[in-house]
C-alpha positions in Angstrom: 98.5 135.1 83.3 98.7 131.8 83.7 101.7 129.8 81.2 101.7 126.0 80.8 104.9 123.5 79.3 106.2 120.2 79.6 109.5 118.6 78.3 110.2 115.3 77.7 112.9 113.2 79.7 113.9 111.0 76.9 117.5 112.2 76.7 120.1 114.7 78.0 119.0 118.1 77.2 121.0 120.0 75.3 121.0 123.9 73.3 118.3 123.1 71.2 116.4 122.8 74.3 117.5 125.9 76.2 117.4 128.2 73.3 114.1 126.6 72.1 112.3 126.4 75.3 114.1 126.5 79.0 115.3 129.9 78.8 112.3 131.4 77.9 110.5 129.4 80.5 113.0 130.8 82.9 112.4 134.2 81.8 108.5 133.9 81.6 108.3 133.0 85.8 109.4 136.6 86.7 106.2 137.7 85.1 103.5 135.0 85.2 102.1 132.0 86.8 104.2 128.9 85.8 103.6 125.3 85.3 105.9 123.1 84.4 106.2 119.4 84.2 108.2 116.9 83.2 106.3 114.4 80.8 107.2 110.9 81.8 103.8 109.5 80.5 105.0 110.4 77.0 108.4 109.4 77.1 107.3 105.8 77.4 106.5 106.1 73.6 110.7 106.0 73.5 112.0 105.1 76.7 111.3 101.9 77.8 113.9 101.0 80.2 112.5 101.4 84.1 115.8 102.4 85.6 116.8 104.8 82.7 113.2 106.6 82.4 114.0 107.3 86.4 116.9 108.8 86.0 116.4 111.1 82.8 113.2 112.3 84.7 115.6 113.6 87.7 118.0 115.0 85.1 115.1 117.2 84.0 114.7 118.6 87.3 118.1 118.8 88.1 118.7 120.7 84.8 116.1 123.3 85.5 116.5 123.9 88.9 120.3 124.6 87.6 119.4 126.6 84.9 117.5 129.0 87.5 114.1 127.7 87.6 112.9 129.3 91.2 110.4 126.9 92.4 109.0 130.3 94.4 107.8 131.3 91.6 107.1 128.4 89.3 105.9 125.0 90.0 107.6 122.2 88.7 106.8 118.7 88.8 106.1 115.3 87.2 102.9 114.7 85.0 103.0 111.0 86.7 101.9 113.0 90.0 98.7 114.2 88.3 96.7 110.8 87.7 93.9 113.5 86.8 95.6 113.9 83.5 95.4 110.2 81.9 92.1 110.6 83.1 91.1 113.4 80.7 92.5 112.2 77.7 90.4 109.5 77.7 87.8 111.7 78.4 89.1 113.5 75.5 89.1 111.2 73.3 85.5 110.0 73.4 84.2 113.3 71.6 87.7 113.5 69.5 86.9 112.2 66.0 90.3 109.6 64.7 90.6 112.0 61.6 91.8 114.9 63.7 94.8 112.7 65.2 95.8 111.0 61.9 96.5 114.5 60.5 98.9 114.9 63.2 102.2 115.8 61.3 104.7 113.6 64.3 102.3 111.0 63.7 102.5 111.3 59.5 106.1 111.7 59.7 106.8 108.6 61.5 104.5 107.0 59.2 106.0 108.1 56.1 109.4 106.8 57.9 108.0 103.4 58.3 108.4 103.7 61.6 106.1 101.7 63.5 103.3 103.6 65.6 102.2 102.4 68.8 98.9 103.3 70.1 100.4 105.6 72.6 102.2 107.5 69.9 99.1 107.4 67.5 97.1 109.0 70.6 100.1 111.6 71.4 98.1 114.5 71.1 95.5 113.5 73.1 97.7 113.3 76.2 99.4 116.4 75.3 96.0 118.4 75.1 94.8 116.6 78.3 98.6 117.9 79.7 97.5 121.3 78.9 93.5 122.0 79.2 93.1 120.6 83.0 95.3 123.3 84.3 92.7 126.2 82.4 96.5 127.8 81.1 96.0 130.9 78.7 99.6 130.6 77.2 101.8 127.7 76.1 104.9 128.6 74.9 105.9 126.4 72.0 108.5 126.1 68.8 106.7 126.8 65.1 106.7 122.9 64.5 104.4 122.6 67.5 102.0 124.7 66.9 99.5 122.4 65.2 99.0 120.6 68.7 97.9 123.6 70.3 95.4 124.1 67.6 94.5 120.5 68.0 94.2 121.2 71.4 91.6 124.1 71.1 89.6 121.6 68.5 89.2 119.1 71.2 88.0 121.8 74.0 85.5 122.9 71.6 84.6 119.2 71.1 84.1 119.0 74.6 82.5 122.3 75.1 80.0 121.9 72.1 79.1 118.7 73.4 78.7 119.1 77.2 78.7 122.6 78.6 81.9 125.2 78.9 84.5 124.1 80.8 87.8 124.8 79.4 89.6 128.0 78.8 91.2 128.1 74.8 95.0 128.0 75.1 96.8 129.9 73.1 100.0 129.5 71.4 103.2 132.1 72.7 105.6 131.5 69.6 109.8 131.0 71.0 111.3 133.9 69.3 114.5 131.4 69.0 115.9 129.9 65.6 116.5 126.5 64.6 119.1 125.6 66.6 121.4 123.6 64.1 123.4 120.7 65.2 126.9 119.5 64.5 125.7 117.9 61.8 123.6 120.8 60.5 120.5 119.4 60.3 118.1 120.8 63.5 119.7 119.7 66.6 117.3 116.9 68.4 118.1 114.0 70.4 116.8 111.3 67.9 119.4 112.6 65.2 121.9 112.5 67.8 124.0 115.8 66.6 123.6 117.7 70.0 125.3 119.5 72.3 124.7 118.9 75.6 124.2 121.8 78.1 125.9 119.8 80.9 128.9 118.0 79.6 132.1 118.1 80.8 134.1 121.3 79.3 136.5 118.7 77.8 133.9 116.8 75.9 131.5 120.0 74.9 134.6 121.9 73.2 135.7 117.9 71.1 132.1 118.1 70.0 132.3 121.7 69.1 135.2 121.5 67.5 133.7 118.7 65.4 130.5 120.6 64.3 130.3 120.4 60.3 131.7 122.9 58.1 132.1 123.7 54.4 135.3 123.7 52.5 135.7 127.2 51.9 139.5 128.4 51.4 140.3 130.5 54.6 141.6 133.5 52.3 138.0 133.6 51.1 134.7 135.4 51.7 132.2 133.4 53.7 128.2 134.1 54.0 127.4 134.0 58.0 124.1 133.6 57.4 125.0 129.8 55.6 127.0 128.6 58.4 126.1 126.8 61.1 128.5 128.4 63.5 127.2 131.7 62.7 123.8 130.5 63.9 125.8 129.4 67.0 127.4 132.7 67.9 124.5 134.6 67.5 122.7 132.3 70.2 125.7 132.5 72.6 127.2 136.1 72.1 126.5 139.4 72.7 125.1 142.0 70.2 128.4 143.5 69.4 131.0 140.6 68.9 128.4 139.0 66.4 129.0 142.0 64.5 132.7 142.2 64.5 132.9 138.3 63.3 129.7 139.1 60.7 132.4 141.6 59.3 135.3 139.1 59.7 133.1 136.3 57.7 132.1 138.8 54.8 135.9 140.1 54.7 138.0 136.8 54.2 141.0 135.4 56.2 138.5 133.7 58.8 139.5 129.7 59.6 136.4 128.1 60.9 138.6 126.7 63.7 139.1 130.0 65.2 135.1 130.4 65.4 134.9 126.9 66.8 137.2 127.9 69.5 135.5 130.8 70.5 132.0 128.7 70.6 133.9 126.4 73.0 134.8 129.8 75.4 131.3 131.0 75.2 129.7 127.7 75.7 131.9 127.4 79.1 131.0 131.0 80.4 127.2 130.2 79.7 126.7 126.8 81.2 130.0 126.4 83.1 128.5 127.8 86.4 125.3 126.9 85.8 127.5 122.8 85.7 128.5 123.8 88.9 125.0 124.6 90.0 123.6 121.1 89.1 126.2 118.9 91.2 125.2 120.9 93.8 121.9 120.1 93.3 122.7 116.3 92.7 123.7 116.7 96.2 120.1 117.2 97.6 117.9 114.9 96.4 115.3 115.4 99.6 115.2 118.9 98.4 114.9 117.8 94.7 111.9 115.5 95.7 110.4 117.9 97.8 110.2 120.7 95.0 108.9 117.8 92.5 106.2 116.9 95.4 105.0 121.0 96.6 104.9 121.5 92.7 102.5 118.5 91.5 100.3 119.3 95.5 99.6 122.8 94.0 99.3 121.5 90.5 96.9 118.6 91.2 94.6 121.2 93.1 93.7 122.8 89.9 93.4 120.1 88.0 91.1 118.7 90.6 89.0 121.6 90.6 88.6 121.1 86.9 88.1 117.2 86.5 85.3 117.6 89.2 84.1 120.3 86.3 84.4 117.9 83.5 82.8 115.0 85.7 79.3 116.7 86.6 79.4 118.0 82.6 79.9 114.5 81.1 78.4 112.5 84.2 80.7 110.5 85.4 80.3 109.7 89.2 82.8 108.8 91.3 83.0 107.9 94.7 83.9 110.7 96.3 81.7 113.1 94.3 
């Protein structure tokens, strides 16, 4: 079966990410055929600095490939290798009515911010359903919140079907069995909030940002609901089965200082990602081999989505030179 996703390079990744996405991705290449690519296109809606768009895309590989992504077994690579992709979303977009993207919630929420919408932005889910239909994937792993672009996505292949002939496969959502990560502020943890925790800081830095997360003011001596707290939500992401029930019972019990369940987020957080840190400068030190990954994954990627532009070509007749 095959499983498409894509992540953003618009910032350092952080828990939110890994429990939200990466580590299922990790788990789902032992059992299915991967894609995975990092979307630079989309990031330009945010990240508009040359240099720094360069660099966060390498972070994203670096992070991956550190975090156990086996490119035997999945292919990962950048959507700016696949000009094929661009391509479709206009293609997309011609039997896409603008109704169907202004009920877009990212695009009503930034509205009803008064943030100001670029075009690029506006047409978001267009690119993202181009992202996912030209590789013909049956599965795209995604978070509750993102589910409406997959359904968006299916109403544009049936735009396209309806009006042409059948070419793509209907995606389907796989739902992340992971919470809402909080953040140290307790609101969802997400880069534009800037309340994360990143999965590679320095062990110095993570724990003064642990040790910072937002608590209420509950008297030690006193009884505390785990299932209100955001280090609660924490523990159960980073430890195993059996110490979340031992500090469930210390929470409900009394006597419990929130800085003593700060520190023990702190240990955990180092024996999760602290070899995994270790993993990534060793990467960092093979950027031939980085670049070569990045390149074998988008050759094997841009065969597919080759295969099905030439599809969506001869349906909508567009001729090209080389067809």
């Amino acid at each position: 079966m095959r499983i498409l996703s894509g992540i953003q390079p618009s910032g350092a990744l952080h828990l939110g990410n890994y429990f939200g996405a990466i580590k299922q991705h990790i788990e789902l290449q032992e059992e299915h055929e991967c894609f995975y690519f990092i979307a630079n296109y989309h990031s330009l809606t945010t990240v508009q600095d040359a240099d720094r768009l360069r660099q966060l895309t390498l972070d994203v590989a670096l992070d991956y490939l550190a975090l156990g992504l086996d490119p035997e077994k999945a292919l990962l690579f950048r959507q700016s290798d696949i000009p094929e992709v661009p391509e479709l979303a206009w293609i997309l977009s011609t039997v896409t009515g603008k109704g169907l993207i202004e009920r877009a919630h990212s695009f009503k929420d930034k509205v009803a911010k008064g943030i100001s919408v670029s075009m690029g932005l506006f047409g978001y889910p267009l690119l993202m359903a181009a992202d996912i239909l030209i590789y013909r994937p049956h599965l795209v792993p995604v978070g509750q919140d993102q589910v409406q672009h997959i359904e968006m996505t299916q109403d544009m292949a049936g735009y396209f079907n309806n009006t042409f002939r059948e070419v793509f496969v209907r995606p389907e959502p796989r739902l992340n069995e992971a919470q809402v990560v909080p953040g140290v502020d307790g609101q969802k943890m997400s880069k534009s909030y800037g309340n994360t925790i990143e999965l590679f800081a320095p062990a110095k830095a993570a724990k003064k940002r642990i040790m910072g997360i937002k608590t209420d003011s509950t008297p030690v001596e006193d009884p505390k609901d785990p299932d209100k707290c955001n280090l609660f939500a924490l523990l159960k992401l980073l430890a195993p089965p059996d110490e979340i029930e031992q500090w469930e019972q210390r929470y409900r019990r009394g006597g419990l200082g929130y800085g003593d369940v700060k520190k023990r987020l702190a240990e955990l957080y180092e024996e999760t990602f602290g070899t995994r840190r270790q993993a990534r400068e060793q990467w960092v030190a093979r950027p031939d081999d980085v670049e070569d990954i990045l390149r074998t994954g988008a050759a094997r990627a841009r065969a597919v989505a080759q295969e099905v532009m030439a599809d969506v070509r001869d349906a909508c007749g567009i001729v090209t030179a080389t067809s």
